[in-house]
C-alpha positions as CSV (number, residue, x, y, z in Angstrom):
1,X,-26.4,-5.6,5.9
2,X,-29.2,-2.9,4.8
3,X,-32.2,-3.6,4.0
4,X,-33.5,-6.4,1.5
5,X,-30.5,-9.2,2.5
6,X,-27.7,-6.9,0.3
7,X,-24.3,-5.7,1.6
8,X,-24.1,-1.8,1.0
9,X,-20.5,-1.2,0.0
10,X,-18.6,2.4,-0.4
11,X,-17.8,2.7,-3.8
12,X,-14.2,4.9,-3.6
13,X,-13.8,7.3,-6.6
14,X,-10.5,8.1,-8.5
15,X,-9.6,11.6,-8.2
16,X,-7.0,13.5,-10.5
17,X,-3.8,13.7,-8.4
18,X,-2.3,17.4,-8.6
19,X,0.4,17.4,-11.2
20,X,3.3,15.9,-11.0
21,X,2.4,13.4,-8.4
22,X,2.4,9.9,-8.0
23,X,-0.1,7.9,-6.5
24,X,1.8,4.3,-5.1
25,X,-1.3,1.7,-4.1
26,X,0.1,-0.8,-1.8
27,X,-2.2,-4.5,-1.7
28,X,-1.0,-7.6,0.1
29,X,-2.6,-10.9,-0.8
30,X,-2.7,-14.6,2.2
31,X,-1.6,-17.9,1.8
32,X,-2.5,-20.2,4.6
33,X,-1.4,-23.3,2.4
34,X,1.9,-21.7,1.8
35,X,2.2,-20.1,5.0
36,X,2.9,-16.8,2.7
37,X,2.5,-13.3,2.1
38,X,2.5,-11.3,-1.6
39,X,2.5,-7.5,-1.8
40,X,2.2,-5.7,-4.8
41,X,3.2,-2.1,-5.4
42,X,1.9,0.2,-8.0
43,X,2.6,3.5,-9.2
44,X,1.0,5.7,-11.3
45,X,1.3,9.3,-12.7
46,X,-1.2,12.3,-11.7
47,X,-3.1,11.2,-14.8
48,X,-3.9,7.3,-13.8
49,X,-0.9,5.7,-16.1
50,X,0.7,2.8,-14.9
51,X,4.5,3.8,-14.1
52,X,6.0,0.6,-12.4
53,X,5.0,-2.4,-10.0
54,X,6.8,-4.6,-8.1
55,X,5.5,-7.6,-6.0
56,X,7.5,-9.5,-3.1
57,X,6.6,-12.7,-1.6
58,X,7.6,-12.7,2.7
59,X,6.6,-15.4,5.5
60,X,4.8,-16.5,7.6
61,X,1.5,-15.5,7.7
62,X,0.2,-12.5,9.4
63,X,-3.2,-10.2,10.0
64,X,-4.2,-8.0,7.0
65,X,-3.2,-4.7,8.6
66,X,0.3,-6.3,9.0
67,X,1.0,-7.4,5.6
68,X,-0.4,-4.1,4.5
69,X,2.0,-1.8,6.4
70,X,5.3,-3.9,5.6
71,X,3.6,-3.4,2.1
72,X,3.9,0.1,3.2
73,X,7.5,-0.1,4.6
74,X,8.7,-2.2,0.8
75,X,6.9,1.2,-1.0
76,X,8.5,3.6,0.6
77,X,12.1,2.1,0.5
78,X,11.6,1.3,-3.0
79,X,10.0,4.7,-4.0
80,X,13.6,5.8,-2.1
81,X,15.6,4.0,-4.1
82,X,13.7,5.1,-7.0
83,X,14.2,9.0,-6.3
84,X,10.6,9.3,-6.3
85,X,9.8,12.1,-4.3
86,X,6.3,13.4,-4.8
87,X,4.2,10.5,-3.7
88,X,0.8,9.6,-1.9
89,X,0.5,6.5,-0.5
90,X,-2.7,4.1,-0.9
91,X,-3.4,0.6,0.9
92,X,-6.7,-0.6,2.2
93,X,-5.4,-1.2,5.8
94,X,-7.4,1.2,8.3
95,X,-5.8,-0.3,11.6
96,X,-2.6,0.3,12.3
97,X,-0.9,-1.7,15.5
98,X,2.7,-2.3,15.0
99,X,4.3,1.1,16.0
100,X,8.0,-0.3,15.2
101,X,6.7,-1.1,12.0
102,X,5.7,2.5,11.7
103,X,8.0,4.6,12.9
104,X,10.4,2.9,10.8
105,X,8.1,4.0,7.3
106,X,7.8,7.8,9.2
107,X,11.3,7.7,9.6
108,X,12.0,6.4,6.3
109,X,9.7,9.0,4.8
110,X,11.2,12.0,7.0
111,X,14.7,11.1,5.6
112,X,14.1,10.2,1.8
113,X,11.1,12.7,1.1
C-alpha cells in the first residue's frame, strides 16, 4: 500500500498492434462451489475489434497461473485450428510452473505458427 491507506495499481495501456496482427487475451475465472474452472479467449484485430471468443469450462480447481496457461494451451490449439497465424498472446498469469504444460503450448506454437 503507498501512502494515505490506497493501493497503487499499474494501469496497462492498449497499444496499436502492427498490422495485420491479432492480439488473443486469454482470462480464466474460480469456482470453489463448483469445484470449476472457465477460460475465455478473445481475439482481436490490430485495430482493437472483437474477431471471436470462445469460453470452456474444465475441473477441478487449480492456482491462477494454472488455469491461465491451460487457457494458454485452449488459445493456441484453437488459434491452430483457426489458421490464425499472426498472433500475440495476452493472459495476466506472470508465474509460470508446470513445464509439461508448457512445452506442450511451445511445441504447439513451433509446429502451427
Amino acid at each position: 500500500m503507498s501512502q494515505g491507506g490506497t493501493r497503487s495499481r499499474e494501469v496497462a495501456e492498449w497499444t496499436k498492434l502492427a498490422g495485420g496482427r491479432y492480439k488473443c487475451s486469454i482470462a480464466a475465472s474460480f469456482s470453489s462451489s463448483l469445484n470449476m474452472v472457465d477460460t475465455g479467449i478473445c481475439l482481436r484485430n490490430d485495430s482493437g475489434v472483437f474477431v471471436l471468443a470462445k469460453t470452456n469450462c474444465f475441473s477441478p480447481l487449480c492456482d491462477v497461473y494454472v488455469g491461465e496457461v491451460v487457457g494458454l494451451h485452449m488459445a493456441l490449439q484453437w488459434m491452430d485450428a483457426l489458421h490464425f497465424d499472426i498472433v500475440d498472446f495476452a493472459f495476466d498469469s506472470k508465474r509460470v510452473v508446470f513445464d509439461c504444460i508448457i512445452s506442450v503450448c511451445r511445441q504447439l506454437f513451433i509446429d502451427s505458427f
